[in-house]
Backbone as JSON, one array per atom type, in Angstrom:
{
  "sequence": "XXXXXXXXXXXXXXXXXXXXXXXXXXXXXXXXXXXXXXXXXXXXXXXXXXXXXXXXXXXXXXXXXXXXXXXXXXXXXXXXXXXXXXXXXXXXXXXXXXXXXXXXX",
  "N": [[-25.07, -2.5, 86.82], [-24.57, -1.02, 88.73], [-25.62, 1.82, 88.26], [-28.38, 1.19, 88.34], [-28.53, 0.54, 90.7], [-29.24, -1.91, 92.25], [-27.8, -3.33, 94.46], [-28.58, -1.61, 96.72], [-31.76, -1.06, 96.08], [-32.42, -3.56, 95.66], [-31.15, -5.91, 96.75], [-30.11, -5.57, 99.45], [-31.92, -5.07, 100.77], [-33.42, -7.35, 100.45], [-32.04, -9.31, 101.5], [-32.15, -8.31, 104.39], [-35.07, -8.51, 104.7], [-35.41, -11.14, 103.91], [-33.86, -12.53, 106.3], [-33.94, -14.83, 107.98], [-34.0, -16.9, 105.73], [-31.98, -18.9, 104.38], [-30.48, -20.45, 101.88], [-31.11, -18.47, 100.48], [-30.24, -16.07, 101.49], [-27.63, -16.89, 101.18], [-26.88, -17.22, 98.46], [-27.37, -14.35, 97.49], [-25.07, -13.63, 99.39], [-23.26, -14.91, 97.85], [-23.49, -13.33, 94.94], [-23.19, -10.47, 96.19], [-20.22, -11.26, 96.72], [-18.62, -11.55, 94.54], [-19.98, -9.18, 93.23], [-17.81, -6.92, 94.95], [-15.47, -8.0, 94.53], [-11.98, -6.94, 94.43], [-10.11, -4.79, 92.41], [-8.85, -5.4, 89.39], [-5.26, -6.42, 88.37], [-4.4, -5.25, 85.87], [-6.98, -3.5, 85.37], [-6.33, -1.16, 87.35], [-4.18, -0.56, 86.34], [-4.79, -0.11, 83.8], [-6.84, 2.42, 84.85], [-4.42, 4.13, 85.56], [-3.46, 5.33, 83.56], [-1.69, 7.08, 81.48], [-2.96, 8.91, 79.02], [-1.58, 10.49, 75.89], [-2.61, 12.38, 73.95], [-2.3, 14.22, 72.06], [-0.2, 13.71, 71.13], [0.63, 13.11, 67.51], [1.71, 10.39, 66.19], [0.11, 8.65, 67.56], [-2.59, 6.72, 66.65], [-5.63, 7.58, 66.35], [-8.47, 6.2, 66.77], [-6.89, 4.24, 68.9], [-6.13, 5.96, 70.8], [-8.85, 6.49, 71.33], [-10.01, 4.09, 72.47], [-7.85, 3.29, 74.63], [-8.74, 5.72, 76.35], [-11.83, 4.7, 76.6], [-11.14, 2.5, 78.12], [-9.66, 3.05, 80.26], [-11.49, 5.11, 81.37], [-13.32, 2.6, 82.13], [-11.98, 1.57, 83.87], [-11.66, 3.17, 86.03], [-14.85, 3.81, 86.35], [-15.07, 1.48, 87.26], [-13.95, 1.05, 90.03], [-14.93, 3.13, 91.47], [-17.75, 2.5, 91.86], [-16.98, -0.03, 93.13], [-15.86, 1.22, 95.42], [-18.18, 2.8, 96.18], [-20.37, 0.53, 96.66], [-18.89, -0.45, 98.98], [-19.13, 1.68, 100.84], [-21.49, 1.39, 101.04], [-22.5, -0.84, 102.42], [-21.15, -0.38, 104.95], [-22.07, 2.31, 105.8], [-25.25, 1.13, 106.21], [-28.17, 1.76, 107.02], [-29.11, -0.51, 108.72], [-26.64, -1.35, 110.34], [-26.01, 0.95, 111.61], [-28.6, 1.21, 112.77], [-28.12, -0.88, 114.92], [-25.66, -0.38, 116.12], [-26.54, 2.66, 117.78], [-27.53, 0.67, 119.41], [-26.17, -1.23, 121.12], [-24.45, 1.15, 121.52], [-25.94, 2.34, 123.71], [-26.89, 0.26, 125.41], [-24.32, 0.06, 126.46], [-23.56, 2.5, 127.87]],
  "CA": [[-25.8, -2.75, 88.06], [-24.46, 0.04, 89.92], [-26.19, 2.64, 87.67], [-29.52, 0.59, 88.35], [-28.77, 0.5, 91.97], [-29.79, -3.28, 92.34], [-27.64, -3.66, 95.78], [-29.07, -1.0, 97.55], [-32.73, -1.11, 96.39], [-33.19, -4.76, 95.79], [-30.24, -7.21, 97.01], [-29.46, -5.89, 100.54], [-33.67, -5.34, 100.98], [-34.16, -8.51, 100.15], [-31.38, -10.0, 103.18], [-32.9, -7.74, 105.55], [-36.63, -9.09, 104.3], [-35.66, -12.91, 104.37], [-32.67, -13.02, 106.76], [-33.8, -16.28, 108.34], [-34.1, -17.66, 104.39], [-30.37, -18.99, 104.5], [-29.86, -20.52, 100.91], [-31.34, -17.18, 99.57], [-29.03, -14.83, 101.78], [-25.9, -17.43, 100.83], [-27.23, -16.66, 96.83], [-27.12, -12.75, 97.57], [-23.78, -13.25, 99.67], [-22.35, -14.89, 96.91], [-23.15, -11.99, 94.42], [-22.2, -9.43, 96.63], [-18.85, -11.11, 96.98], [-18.26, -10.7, 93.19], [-19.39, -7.91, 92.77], [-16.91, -6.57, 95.63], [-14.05, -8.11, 94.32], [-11.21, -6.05, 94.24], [-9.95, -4.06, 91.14], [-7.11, -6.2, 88.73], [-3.56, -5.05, 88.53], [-4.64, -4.56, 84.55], [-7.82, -2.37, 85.66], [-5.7, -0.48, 88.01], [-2.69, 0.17, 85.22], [-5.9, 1.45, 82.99], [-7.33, 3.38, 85.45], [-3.56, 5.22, 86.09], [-2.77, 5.4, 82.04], [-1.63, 8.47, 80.81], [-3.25, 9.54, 77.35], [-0.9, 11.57, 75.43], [-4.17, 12.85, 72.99], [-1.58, 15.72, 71.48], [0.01, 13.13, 69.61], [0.05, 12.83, 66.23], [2.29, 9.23, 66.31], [-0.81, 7.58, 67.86], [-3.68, 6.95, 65.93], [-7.18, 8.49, 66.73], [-8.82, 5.24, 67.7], [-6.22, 3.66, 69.66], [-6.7, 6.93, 71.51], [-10.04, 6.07, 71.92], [-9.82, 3.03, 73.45], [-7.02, 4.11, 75.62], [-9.31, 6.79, 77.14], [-12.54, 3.86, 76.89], [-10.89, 1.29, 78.89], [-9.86, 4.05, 81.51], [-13.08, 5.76, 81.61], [-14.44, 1.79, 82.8], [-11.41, 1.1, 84.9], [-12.23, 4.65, 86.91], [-15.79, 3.37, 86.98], [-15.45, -0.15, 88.3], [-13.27, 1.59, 91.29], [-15.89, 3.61, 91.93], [-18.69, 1.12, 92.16], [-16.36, -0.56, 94.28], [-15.85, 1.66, 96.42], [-20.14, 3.02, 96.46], [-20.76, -0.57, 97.41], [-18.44, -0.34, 100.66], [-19.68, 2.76, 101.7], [-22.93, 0.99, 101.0], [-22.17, -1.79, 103.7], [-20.7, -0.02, 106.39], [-23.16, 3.12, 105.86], [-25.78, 0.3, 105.97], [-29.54, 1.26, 108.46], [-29.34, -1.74, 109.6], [-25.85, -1.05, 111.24], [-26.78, 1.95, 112.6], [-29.37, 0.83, 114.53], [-27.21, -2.28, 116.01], [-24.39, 0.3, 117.22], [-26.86, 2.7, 118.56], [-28.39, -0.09, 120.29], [-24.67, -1.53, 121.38], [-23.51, 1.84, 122.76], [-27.07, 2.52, 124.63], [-26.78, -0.94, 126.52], [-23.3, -0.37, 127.18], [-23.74, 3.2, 128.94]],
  "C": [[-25.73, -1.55, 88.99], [-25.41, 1.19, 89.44], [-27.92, 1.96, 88.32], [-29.84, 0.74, 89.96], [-29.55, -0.45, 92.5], [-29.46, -3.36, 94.24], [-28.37, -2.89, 96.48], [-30.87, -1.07, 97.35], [-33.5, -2.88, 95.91], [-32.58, -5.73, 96.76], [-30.25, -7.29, 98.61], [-31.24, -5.77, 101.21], [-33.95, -6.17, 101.09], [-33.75, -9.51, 101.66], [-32.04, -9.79, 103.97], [-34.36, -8.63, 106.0], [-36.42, -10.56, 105.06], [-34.52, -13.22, 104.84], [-32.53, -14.32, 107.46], [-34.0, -17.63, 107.17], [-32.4, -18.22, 103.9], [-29.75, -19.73, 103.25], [-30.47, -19.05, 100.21], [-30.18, -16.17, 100.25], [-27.61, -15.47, 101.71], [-26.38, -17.03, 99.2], [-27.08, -15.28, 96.92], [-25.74, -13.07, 98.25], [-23.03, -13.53, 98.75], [-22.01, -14.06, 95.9], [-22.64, -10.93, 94.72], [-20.63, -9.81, 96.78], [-18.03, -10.73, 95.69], [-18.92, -9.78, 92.83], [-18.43, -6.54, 94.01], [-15.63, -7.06, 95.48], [-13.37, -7.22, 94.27], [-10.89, -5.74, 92.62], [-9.03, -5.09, 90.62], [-6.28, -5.15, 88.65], [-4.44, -4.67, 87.17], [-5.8, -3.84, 84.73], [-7.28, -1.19, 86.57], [-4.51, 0.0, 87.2], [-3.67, 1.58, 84.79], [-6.01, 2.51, 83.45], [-5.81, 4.83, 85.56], [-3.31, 5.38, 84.72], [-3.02, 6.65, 81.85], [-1.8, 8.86, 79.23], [-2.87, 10.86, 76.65], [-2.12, 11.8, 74.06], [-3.51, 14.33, 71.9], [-0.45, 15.08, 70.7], [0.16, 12.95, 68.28], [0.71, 11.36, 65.73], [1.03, 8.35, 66.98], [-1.66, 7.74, 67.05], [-4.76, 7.25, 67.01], [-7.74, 7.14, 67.27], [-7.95, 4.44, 68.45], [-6.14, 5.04, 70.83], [-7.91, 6.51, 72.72], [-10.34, 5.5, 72.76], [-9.04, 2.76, 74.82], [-8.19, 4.92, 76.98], [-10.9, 5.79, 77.32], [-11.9, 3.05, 77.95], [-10.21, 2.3, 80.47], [-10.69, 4.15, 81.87], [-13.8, 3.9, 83.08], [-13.35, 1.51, 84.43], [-11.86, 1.98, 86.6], [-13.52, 4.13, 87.88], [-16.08, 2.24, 88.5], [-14.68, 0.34, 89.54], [-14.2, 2.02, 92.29], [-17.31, 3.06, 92.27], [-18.31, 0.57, 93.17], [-16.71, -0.13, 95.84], [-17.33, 2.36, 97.41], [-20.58, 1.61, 97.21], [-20.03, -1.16, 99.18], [-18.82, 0.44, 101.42], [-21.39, 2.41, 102.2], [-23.1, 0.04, 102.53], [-22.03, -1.23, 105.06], [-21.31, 1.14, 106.62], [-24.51, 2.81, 106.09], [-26.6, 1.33, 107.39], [-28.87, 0.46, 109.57], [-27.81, -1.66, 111.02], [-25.69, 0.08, 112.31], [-27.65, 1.94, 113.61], [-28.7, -0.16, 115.62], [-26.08, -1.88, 116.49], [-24.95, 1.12, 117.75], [-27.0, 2.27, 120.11], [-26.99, -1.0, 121.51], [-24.31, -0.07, 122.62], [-24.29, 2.35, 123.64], [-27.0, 1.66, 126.02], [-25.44, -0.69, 127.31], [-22.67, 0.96, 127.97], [-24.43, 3.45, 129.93]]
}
């Protein structure tokens, strides 16, 4: 999804669009809340796992997988963290703290 860039050019478009549509923006809040879950401890081990690759006591695909299941843990962090920056980098907030610190000088 993140590769596709669904939240930013469909999901949070769509709130904006039909924000007085209130079982459709509780159906988008609920997706955005999973997919903002936080990381697991076991995606967070992955992500810190050290792949000794100079080895010769490990095998070659257990390697692999090692350095696969990193690679996604890395990802899903990063997603994570694109989708917060997404939120609080958000238009829409921008204009409503403008508009906030305009009124309130």
């Amino acid at each position: 999804l993140s590769s596709w860039k669904i939240v930013q050019q469909k999901l949070l478009p769509l709130v904006l669009a039909c924000r007085y549509d209130t079982p459709l923006v509780l159906t988008i809040v609920k997706i955005l809340v999973i997919l903002t879950k936080p990381v697991s401890e076991q995606a967070k081990r992955a992500g810190r796992l050290v792949i000794d690759v100079s080895s010769k006591k490990v095998p070659e695909d257990v390697i692999r997988e090692q350095i696969r299941l990193r690679d996604n843990a890395l990802r899903q962090s990063e997603t994570l963290m694109e989708y917060k920056r997404l939120f609080l980098k958000h238009p829409s907030h921008l204009r409503h703290t403008r508009n906030s610190s305009a009124a309130a000088g």
